[in-house]
TIVO-2410 file (N, C-alpha, C; in nm, 3 decimals):
# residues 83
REC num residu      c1      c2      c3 atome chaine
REC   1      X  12.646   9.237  11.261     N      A
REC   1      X  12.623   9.096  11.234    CA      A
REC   1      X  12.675   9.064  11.095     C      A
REC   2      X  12.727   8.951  11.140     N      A
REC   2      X  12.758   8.914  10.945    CA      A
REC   2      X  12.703   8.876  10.892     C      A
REC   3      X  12.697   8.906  10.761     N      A
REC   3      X  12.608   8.917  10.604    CA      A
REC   3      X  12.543   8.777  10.610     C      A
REC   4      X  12.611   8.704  10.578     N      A
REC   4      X  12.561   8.568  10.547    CA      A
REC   4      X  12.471   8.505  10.632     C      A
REC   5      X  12.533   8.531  10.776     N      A
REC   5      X  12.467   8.463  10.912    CA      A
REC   5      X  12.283   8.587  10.928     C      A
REC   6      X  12.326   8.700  10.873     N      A
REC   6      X  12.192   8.763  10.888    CA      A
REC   6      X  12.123   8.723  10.780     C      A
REC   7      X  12.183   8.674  10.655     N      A
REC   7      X  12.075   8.594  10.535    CA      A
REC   7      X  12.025   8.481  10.624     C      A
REC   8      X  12.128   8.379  10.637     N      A
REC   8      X  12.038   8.285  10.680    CA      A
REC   8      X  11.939   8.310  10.804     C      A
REC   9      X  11.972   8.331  10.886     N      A
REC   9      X  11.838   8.428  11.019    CA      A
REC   9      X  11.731   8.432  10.965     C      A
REC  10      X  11.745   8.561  10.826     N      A
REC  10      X  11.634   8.574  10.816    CA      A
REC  10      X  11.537   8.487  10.734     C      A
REC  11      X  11.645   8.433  10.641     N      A
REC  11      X  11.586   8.279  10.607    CA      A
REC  11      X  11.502   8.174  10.688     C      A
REC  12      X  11.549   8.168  10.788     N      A
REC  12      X  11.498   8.067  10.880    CA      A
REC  12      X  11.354   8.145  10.946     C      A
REC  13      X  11.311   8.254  10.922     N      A
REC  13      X  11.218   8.350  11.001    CA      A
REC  13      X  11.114   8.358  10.858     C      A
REC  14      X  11.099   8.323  10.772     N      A
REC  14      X  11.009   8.383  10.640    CA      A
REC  14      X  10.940   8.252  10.636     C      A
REC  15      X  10.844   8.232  10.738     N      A
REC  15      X  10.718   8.158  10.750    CA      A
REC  15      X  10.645   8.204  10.799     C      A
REC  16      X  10.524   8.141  10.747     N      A
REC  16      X  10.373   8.276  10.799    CA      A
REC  16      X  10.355   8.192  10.946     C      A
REC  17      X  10.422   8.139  11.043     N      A
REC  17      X  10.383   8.091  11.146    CA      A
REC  17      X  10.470   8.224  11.256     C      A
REC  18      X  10.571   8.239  11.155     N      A
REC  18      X  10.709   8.373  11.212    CA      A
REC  18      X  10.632   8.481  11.238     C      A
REC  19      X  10.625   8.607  11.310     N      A
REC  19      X  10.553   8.746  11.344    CA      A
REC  19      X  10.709   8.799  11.371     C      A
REC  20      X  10.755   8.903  11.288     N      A
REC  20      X  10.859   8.977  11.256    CA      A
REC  20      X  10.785   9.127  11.327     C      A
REC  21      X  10.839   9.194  11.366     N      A
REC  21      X  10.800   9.361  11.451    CA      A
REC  21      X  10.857   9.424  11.352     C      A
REC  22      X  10.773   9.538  11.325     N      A
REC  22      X  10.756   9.622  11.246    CA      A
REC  22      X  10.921   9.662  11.187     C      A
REC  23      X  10.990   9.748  11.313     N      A
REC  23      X  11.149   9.784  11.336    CA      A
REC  23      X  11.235   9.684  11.240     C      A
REC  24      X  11.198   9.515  11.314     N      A
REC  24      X  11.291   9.471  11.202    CA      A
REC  24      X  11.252   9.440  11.049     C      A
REC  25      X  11.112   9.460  11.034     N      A
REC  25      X  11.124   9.439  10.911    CA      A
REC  25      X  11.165   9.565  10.854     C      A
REC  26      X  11.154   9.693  10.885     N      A
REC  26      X  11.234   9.767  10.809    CA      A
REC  26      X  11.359   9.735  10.797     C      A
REC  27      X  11.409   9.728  10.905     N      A
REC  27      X  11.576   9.659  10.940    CA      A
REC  27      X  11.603   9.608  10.808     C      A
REC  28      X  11.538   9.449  10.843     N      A
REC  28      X  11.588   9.353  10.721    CA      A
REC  28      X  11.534   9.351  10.610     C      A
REC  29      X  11.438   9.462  10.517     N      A
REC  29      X  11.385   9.474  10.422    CA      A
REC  29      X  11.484   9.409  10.278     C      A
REC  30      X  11.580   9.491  10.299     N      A
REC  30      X  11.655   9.443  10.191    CA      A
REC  30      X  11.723   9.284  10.164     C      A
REC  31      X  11.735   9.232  10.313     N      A
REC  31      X  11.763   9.060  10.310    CA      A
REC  31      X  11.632   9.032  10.266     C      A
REC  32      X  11.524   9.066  10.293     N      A
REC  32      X  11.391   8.980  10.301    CA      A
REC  32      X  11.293   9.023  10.159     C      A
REC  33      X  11.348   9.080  10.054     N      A
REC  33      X  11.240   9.111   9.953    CA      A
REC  33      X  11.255   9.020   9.836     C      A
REC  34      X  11.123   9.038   9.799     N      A
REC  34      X  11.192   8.917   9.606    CA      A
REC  34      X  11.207   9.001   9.562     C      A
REC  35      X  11.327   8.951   9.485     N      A
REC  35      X  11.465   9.026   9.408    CA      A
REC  35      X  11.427   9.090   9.259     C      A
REC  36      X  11.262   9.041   9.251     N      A
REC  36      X  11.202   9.139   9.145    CA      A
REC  36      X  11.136   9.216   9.171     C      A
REC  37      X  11.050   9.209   9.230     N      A
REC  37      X  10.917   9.313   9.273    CA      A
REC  37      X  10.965   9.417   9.383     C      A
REC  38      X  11.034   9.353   9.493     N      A
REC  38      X  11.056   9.435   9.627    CA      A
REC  38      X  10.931   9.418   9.721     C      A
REC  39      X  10.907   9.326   9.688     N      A
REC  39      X  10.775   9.308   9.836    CA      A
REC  39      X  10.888   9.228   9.909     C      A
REC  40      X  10.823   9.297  10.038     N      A
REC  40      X  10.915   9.241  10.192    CA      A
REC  40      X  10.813   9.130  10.201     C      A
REC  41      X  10.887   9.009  10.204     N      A
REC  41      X  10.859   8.908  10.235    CA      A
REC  41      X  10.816   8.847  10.418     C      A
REC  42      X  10.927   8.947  10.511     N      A
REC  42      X  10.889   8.931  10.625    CA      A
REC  42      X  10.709   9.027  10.673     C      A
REC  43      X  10.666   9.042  10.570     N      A
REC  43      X  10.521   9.151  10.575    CA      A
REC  43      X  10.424   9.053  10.578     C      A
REC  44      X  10.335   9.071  10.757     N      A
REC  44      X  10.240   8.934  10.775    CA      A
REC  44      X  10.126   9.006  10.700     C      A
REC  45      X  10.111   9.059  10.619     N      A
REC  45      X  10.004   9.064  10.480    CA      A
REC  45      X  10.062   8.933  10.343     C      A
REC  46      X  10.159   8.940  10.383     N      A
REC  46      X  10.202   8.836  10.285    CA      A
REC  46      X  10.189   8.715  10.311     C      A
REC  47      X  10.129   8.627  10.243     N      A
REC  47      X  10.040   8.533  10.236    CA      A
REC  47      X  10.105   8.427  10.151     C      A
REC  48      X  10.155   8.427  10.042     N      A
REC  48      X  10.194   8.333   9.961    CA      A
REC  48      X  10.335   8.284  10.016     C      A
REC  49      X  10.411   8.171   9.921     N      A
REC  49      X  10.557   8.073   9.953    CA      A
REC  49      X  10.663   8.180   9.891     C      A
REC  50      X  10.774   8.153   9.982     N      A
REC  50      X  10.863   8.242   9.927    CA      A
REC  50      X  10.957   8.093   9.908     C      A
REC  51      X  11.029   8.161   9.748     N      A
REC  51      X  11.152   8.092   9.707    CA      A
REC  51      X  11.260   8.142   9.692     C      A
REC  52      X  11.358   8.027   9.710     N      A
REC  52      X  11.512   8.074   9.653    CA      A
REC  52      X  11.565   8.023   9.565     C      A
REC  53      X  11.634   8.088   9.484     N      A
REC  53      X  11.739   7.977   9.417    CA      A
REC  53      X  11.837   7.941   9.442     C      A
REC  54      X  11.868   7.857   9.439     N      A
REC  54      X  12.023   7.730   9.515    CA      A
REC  54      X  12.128   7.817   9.456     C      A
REC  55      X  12.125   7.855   9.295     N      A
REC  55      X  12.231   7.906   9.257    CA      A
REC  55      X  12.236   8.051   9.279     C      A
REC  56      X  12.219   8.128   9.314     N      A
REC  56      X  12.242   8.258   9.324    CA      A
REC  56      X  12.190   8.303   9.478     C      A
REC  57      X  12.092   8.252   9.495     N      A
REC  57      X  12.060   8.271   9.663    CA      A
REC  57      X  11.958   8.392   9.665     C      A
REC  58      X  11.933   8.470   9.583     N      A
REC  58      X  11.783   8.538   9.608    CA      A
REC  58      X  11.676   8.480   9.607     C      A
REC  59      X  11.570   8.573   9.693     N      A
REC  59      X  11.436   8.493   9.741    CA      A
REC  59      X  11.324   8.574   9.659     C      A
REC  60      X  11.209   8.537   9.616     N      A
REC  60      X  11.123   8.567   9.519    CA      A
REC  60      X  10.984   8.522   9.564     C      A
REC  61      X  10.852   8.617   9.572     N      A
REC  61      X  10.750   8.651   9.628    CA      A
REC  61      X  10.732   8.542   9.516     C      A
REC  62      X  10.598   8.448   9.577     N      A
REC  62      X  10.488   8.334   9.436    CA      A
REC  62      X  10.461   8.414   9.346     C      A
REC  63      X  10.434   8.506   9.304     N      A
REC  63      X  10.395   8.537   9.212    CA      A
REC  63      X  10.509   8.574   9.083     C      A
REC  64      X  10.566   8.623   9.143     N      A
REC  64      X  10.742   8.663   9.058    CA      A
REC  64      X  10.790   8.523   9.027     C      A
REC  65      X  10.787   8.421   9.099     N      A
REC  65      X  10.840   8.301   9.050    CA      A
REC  65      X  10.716   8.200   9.008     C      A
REC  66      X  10.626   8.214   8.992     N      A
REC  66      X  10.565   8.151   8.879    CA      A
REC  66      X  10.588   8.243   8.725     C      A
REC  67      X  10.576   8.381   8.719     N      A
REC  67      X  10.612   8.435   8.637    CA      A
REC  67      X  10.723   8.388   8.556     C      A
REC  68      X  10.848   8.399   8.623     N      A
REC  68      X  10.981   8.333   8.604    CA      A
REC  68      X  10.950   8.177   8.531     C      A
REC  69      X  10.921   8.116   8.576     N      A
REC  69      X  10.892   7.978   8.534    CA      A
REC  69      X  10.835   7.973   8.422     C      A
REC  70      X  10.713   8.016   8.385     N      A
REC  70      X  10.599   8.074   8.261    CA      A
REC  70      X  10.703   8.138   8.185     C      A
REC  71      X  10.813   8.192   8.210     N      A
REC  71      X  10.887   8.267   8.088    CA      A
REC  71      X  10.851   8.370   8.046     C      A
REC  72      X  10.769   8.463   8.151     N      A
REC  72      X  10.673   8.611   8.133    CA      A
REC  72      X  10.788   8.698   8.173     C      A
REC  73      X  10.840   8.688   8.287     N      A
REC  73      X  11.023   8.779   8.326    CA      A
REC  73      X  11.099   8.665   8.304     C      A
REC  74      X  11.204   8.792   8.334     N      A
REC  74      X  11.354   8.698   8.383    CA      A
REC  74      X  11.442   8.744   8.504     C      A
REC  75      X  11.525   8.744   8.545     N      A
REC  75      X  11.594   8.847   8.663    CA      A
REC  75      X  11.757   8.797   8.598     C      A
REC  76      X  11.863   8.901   8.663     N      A
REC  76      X  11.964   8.894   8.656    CA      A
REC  76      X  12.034   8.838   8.744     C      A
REC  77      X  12.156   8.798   8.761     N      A
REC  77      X  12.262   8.768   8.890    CA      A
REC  77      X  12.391   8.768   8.836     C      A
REC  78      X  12.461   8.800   8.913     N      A
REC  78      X  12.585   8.751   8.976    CA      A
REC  78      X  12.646   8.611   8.977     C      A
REC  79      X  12.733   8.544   8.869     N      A
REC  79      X  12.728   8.403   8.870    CA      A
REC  79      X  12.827   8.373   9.019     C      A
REC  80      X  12.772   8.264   9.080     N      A
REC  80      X  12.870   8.232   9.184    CA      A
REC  80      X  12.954   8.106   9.111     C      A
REC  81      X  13.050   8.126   9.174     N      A
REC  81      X  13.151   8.007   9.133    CA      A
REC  81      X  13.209   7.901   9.235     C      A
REC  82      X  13.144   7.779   9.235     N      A
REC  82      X  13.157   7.719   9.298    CA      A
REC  82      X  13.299   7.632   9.316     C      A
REC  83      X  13.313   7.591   9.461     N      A
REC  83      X  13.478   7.554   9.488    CA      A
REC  83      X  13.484   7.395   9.555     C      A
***
């Protein structure tokens, strides 16, 4: 499957109304974690909003991105360059 089309998938699946099977969340662990901590976001123990950012496109567990915001971390990226 291609990259992008399996981001968005799993994008569209990271709501606590979604029930992900065990298999794929290992599968898609790495599409589905915040890009600081590594909690799998598709994990129905997980309870809180997941975000992204527009500009870089990683997704980030509530707690990592209130952090972020508060100015307690920071994270790195990859600048994209828009066309």
């Amino acid at each position: 499957m291609d990259e992008e089309l399996a981001k968005e998938r799993i994008r569209n699946l990271l709501t606590p109304e979604i029930a992900v099977c065990r298999p794929c969340r290992e599968k898609y662990k790495e599409l589905a974690s915040c890009s600081i901590c590594g909690k799998n976001l598709l994990d129905p123990n997980y309870k809180g909003l997941v975000y992204e950012c527009p500009i870089c496109g990683k997704l980030f567990c509530e707690e990592c991105w209130n952090k972020m915001e508060a100015g307690e971390i920071t994270h790195t990226h990859e600048e994209k360059v828009f066309k």
